[in-house]
N, C-alpha and C positions, 0 to 999 in steps of 0.2 A: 447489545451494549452500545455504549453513544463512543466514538470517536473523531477529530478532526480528522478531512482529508482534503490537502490543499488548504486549512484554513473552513472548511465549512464541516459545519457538525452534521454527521452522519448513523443511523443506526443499523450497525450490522450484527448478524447471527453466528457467525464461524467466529473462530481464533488463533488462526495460522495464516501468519500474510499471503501464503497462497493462496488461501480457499476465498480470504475476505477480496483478495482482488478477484477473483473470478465473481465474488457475490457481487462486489460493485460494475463488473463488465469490461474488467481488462483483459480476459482468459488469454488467449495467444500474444498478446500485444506485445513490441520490443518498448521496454520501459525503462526507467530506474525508479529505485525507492528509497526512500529517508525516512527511518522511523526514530520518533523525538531525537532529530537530528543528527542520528546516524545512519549513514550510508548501508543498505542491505543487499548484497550482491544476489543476481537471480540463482545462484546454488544453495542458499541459505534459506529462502522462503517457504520452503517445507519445514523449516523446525524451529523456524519464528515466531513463538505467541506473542498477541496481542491485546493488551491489557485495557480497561474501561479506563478512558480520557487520554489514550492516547493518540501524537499527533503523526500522522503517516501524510507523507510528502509524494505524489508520482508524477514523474516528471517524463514527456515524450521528446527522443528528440528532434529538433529542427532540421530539414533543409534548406539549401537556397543560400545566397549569398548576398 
């Protein structure tokens, strides 16, 4: 299924925000997530589907000052 991520059209095979971040190569990574603009805490990402056109945001955070 075709989804934005960040703004760029992606096609992924899972449909659980977890599985689809490991497909795209976030597996361990300390992240956030935004799905069609709402905030998805990392407890919730196992029972997150994800539907065709939607837009998933993942954001790392910064260090440094």
């Amino acid at each position: 299924m075709r989804i934005l991520v960040n703004d760029e059209q992606r096609e992924v095979t899972n449909t659980t925000l977890a599985t689809i971040l490991n497909e795209l190569g976030y597996g361990g990574a300390r992240i956030a997530t935004a799905l069609n603009g709402t905030f998805i805490p990392a407890s919730q990402r196992d029972t997150v589907t994800i539907t065709e056109g939607a837009s998933l945001e993942v954001l790392a955070p910064m260090q440094g000052g």
